[in-house]
C-alpha positions, 0 to 999 in steps of 0.5 A: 500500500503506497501512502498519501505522501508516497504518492505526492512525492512522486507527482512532484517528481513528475511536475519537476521532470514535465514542466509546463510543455511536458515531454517534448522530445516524445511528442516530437518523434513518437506517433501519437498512438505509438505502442510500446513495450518493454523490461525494466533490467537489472545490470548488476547484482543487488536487492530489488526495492521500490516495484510498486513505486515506479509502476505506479509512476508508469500508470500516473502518466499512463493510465492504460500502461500494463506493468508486470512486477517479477522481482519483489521488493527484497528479491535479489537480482543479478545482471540480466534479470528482469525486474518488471515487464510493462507495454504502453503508449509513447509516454511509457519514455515520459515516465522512464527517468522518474520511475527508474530514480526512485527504482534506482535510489530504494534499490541501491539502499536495500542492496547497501543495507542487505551488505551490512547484514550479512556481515552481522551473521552469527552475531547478535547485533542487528543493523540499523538506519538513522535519520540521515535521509534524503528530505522527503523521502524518508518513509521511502528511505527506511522502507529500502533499509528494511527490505535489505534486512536492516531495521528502523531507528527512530522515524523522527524527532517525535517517536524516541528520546535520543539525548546527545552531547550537545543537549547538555552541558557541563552539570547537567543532571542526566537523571532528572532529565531522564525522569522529565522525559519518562513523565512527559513522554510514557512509553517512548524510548529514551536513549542517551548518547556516550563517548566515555565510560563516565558517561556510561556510567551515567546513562545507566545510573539514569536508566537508560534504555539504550546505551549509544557507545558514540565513535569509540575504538574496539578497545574503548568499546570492548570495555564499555560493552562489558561494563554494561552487560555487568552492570545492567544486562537488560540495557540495549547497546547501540555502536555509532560512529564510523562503522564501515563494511570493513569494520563492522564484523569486528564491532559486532564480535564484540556484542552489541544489539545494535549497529547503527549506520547513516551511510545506509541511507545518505550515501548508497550507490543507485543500483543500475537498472534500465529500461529496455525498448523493445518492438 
């Protein structure tokens, strides 16, 4: 089910690409009722997201389009498969770009995010997005990560409680601020940010429900984790902080619950995906 603000943003993005005089170059040289079909192929290996997303890009610009969709979002695809399958008038080329950016962009997120993951295996750390998304299209962003086999952090600013170094400053009473924040939000999770064992200590004694251990070296964060498995078992540790495909497996060996990473997000490469023409 594609929600409401889905489906705005793709009509923005189709005012964006038409302008006023729309597609041009397709009313020049195709025949008014030209018929056309085609297959959205994928060139190279990765994990498929954002079918729906571009089909109903297709059916918005051409209302009698035909779209098959053959690879599910969260299918893995290798180059030469065929993601979709679609006939239609001569706008089918009007919706190209546009269905093939959010195609691309959501693809290039799950297959990124499904690489984190399958480096977690074995362990018990699960990886996570943040908010380090591209305006707009957020819902659309963590929607990618999950079919990657990744998980959500917090959606916004409104659904958790995520206090970092610079919401306090020196003598800052973090308890307090923690049972302020239970009285006047029930039920959503506070999470306090750490770059020390001082101020683990001060997250837990405040009872935090998770621990962010924030850009500490292996060492740093082997002594934290285990201070806090110690102290607080039921506490869930999150790892932050310049976490890369070649450094992950090793943060996760060391035992947290989560692993958080912005690059999932704000910096995945598009998977490459066209569209052939066919007679």
């Amino acid at each position: 089910m594609i929600s409401k603000s889905a489906r705005a943003l793709i009509r923005l993005a189709l005012r964006e690409d038409l302008g006023a005089r729309g597609d041009v170059t397709t009313k020049l040289f195709l025949p008014t009722l030209a018929r056309l079909k085609g297959r959205i192929i994928a060139k190279q290996a990765g994990v498929v997201c954002g079918t729906e997303i571009a089909a109903l890009v297709f059916k918005i610009v051409d209302q009698r389009a035909k779209i098959s969709i053959l690879k599910r979002d969260g299918s893995r695809v290798r180059p030469g498969d065929a993601v979709m399958r679609l006939s239609g008038g001569r706008s089918l080329l009007t919706a190209e770009r546009t269905a093939l950016n959010f195609l691309q962009r959501l693809s290039g997120v799950a297959t990124l995010t499904s690489a984190y993951a399958a480096r977690l295996k074995g362990t018990r750390a699960r990886i996570y997005d943040t908010r380090k998304t591209l305006p707009g299209w957020r819902e659309l962003d963590k929607c990618a990560v999950r079919c990657g086999g990744g998980r959500n952090h917090r959606f916004g600013l409104y659904d958790a409680v995520l206090l970092k170094d610079n919401h306090w400053a020196e003598g800052t009473d973090i308890e307090a601020a923690v049972r302020k924040a239970r009285r006047r939000y029930p039920g959503i999770a506070v999470e306090l940010e750490a770059a020390d064992l001082r101020q683990v200590e001060s997250a837990l004694a405040a009872g935090a429900d998770i621990v962010l251990l924030d850009n500490m070296s292996l060492a740093r964060l082997r002594r934290a984790i285990r201070f806090i498995r110690s102290w607080s078992p039921k506490t869930q540790i999150e790892v932050s902080g310049n976490v890369s495909l070649s450094t992950i497996r090793a943060i996760a060996k060391l035992g947290p619950d989560r692993i958080s990473v912005g690059r999932l997000t704000h910096s995945a490469p598009a998977l490459d995906l066209s569209l052939e023409i066919s007679a």
